[in-house]
C-alpha positions in Angstrom: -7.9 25.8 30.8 -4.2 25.0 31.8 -3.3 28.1 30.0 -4.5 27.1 26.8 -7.4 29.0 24.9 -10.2 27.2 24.6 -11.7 28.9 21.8 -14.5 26.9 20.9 -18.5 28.1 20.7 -19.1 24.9 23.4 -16.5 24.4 25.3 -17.4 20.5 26.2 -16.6 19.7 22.7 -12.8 19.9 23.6 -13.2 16.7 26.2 -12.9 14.7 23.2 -9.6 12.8 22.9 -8.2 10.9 20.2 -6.1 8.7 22.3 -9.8 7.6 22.8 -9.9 5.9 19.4 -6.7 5.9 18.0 -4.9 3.5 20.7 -7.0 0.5 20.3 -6.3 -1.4 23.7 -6.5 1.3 25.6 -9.8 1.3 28.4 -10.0 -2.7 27.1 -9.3 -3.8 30.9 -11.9 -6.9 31.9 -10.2 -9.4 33.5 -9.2 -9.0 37.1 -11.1 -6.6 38.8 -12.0 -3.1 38.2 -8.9 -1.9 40.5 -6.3 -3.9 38.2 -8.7 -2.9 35.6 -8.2 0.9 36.4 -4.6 0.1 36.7 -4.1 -1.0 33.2 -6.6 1.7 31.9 -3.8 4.2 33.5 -0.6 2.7 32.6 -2.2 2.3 28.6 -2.8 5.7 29.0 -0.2 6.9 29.5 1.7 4.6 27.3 -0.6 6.1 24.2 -0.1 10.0 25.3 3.5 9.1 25.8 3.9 7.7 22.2 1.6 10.7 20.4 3.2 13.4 22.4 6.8 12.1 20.5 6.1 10.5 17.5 7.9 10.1 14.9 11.0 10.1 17.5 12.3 6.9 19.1 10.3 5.1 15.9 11.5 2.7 13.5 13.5 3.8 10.6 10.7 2.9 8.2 7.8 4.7 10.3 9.9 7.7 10.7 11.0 8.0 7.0 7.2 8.0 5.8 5.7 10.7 7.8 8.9 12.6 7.1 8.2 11.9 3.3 4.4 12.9 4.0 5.4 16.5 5.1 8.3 17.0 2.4 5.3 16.1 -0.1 3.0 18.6 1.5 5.5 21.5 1.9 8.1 20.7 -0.9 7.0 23.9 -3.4 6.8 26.4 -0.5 9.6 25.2 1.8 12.2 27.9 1.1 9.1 30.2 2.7 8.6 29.0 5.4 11.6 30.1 7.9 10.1 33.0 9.8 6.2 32.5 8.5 3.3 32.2 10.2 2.0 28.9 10.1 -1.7 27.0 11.5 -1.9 23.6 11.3 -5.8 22.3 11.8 -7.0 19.0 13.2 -3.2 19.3 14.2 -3.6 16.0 16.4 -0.7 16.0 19.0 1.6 18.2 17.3 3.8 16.1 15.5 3.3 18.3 12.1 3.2 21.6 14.3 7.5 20.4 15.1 8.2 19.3 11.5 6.8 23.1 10.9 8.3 24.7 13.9 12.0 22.6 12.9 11.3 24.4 9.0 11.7 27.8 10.7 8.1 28.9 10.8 6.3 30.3 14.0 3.3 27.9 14.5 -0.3 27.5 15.9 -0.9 24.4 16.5 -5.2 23.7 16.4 -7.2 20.8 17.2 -10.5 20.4 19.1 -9.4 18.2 21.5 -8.3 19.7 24.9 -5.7 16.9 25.5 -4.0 17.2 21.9 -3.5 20.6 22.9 -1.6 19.4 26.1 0.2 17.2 24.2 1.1 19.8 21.8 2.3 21.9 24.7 4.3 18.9 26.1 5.6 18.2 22.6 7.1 22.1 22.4 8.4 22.3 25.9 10.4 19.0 25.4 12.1 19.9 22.2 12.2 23.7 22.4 9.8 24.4 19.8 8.5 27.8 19.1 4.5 25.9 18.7 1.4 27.6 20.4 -1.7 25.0 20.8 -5.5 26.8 21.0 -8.4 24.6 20.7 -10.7 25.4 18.1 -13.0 23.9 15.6 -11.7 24.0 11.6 -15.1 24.5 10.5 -15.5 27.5 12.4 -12.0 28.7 12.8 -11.9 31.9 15.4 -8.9 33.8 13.4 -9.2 36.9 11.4 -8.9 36.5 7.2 -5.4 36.1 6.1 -4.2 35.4 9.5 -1.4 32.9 9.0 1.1 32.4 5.4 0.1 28.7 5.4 -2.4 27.0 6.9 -1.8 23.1 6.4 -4.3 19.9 7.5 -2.8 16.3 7.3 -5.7 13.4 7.8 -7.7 16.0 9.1 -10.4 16.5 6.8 -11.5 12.8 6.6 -12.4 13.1 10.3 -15.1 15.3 9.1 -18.7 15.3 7.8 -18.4 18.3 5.6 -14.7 18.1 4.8 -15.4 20.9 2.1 -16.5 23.7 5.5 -12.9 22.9 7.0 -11.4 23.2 3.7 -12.9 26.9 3.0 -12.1 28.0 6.5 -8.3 26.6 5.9 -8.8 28.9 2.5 -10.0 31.6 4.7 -7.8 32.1 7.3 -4.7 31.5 4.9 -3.1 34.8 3.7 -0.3 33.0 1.4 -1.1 29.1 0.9 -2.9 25.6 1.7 -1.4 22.4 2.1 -3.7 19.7 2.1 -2.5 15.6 2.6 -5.7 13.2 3.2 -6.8 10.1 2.2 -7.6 9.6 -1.5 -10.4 8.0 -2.9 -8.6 5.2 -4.9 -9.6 1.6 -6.4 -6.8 0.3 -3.9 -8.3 1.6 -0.9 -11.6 0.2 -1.8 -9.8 -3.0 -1.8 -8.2 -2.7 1.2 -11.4 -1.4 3.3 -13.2 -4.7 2.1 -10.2 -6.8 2.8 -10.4 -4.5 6.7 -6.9 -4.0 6.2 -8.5 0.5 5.9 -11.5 1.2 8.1 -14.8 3.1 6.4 -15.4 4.4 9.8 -12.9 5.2 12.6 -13.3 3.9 16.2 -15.4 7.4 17.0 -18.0 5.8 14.3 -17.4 8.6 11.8 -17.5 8.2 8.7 -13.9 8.2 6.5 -14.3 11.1 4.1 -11.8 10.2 1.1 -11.6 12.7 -1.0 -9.7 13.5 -4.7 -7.3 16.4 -6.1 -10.0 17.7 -8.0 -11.9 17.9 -5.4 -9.7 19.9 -3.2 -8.8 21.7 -6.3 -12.1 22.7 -6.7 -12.6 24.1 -3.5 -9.8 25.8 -3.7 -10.2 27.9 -6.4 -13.5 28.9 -5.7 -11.7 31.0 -2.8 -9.4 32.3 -5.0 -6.0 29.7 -4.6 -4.5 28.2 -7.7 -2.9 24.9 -7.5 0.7 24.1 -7.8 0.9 20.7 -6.4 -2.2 18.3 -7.0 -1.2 14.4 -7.4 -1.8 11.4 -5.6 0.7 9.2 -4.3 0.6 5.6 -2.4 2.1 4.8 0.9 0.7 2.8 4.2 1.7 2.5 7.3 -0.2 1.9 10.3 -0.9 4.8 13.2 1.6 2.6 15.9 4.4 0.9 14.0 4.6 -3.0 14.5 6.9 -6.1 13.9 6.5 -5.4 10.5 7.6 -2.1 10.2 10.4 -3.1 12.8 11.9 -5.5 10.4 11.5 -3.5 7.2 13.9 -0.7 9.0 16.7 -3.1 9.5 20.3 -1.7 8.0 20.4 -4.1 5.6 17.0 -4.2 4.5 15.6 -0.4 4.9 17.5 1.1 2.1 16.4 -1.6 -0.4 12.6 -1.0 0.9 13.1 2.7 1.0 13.9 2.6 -3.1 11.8 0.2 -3.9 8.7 2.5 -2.7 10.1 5.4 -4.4 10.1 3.4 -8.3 6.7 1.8 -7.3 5.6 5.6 -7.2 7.0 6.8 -10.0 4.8 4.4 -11.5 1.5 4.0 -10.1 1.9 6.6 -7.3 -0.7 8.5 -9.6 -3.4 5.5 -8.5 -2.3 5.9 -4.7 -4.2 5.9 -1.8 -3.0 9.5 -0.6 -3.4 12.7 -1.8 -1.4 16.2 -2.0 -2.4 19.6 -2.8 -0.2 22.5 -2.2 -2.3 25.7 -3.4 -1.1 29.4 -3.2 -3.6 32.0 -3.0 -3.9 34.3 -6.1 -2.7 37.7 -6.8 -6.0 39.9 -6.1 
């Protein structure tokens, strides 16, 4: 399909899109007809593929800095490795961590089971001359060899699924060097915040929000034969399209000021945080 393996044991799975669920308003046309109704349909389309196929570019200073700070977390003990390794990303969304990759120096795969992320992906690569190849394939039943890629890494990926512990070992499997894992947490704060509905319990797809913990991960991980070397928790929010708020938070005058202030309210309860990060290497056999 367009050039892009499909590699998936039923290939209808891969009509799936996230731009389905992620972009709220989009397909929310009811007033004026079903031809202006179809109209804005299109035009929120492709406002929502245009914004996935470049975030963080073109975002506020704020949004940017966090899912910058996101990846530096999940990469930070293997980074020096990572210029000329092979690198899979899962549930890889859009692309957006398949560039922050790609810009590290590594040669990337780019996986996700939705045909039109991989599209995206592929616009995402050809825009900014990125060395990124998108497949479509399922993480719990990844269709690459053992040891295929250095690193495999998955950022709110898992959650997405029923079994996030499957996805995890086939990460484990198909990894020939290390993991790097950064998902939701389960935390007292986000148990607030889902019955306050500032964090959903389910997604707009109706699944369930697997949060899950270090030791958890940890676990999983060791049992195929990784040993941590990152496994903390940390706190940040932001939501998935940046708003007023964020917008006024990345001000000159006031981003800096926000930007530390986040960094000393980690250092002291980032250990409570919403988020997690595991960065496992696979032991010497």
């Amino acid at each position: 399909m367009d050039s892009i393996p499909v590699l998936l044991p039923n290939p209808a799975l891969a009509e799936h899109d996230e731009i389905d669920h992620l972009h709220i308003n989009h397909d929310r046309g009811t007033t004026g007809g079903e031809h202006k109704a179809g109209q804005a349909e299109y035009f929120d389309r492709a406002v929502a593929e245009e914004f996935e196929i470049t975030r963080p570019h073109g975002t506020p200073r704020l949004y940017s800095f966090l899912l910058h700070e996101k990846f530096r977390r999940a990469t930070a003990p293997i980074r020096p490795h990572l210029i000329g390794a092979s690198a899979l990303t899962v549930c890889g969304g859009s692309g957006m961590d398949a560039e922050f990759l790609a810009r590290a120096g590594a040669r990337v795969v780019a996986s996700d089971i939705s045909l039109g992320a991989a599209r995206r992906t592929r616009e995402r690569a050809r825009r900014y001359g990125l060395d990124i190849t998108p497949v479509v394939a399922d993480v719990e039943r990844l269709p690459f060899a053992d040891g295929s890629f250095d690193v495999v890494l998955v950022h709110d990926g898992l959650h997405h699924l029923e079994r996030p512990q499957v996805g995890l070992v086939e990460m484990a499997r198909v990894a020939r060097r290390w993991v790097s894992v950064t998902e939701p947490a389960q935390a007292a704060a986000t148990s607030v915040a889902v019955c306050a509905g500032v964090a959903l319990e389910r997604e707009e797809a109706g699944n369930r929000v697997a949060r899950l913990t270090p030791a958890e991960v940890v676990e999983v991980l060791r049992a195929t034969g990784f040993r941590p070397i990152v496994a903390k928790r940390y706190a940040m929010y932001y939501r998935h399209e940046p708003g007023a708020v964020s917008r006024a938070l990345s001000q000159r005058g006031v981003f800096p000021l926000v930007r530390a202030g986040w960094r000393m309210a980690n250092a002291v309860v980032g250990r409570f945080g919403n988020k997690l990060v595991v960065v496992a290497e696979r032991e010497a056999r």
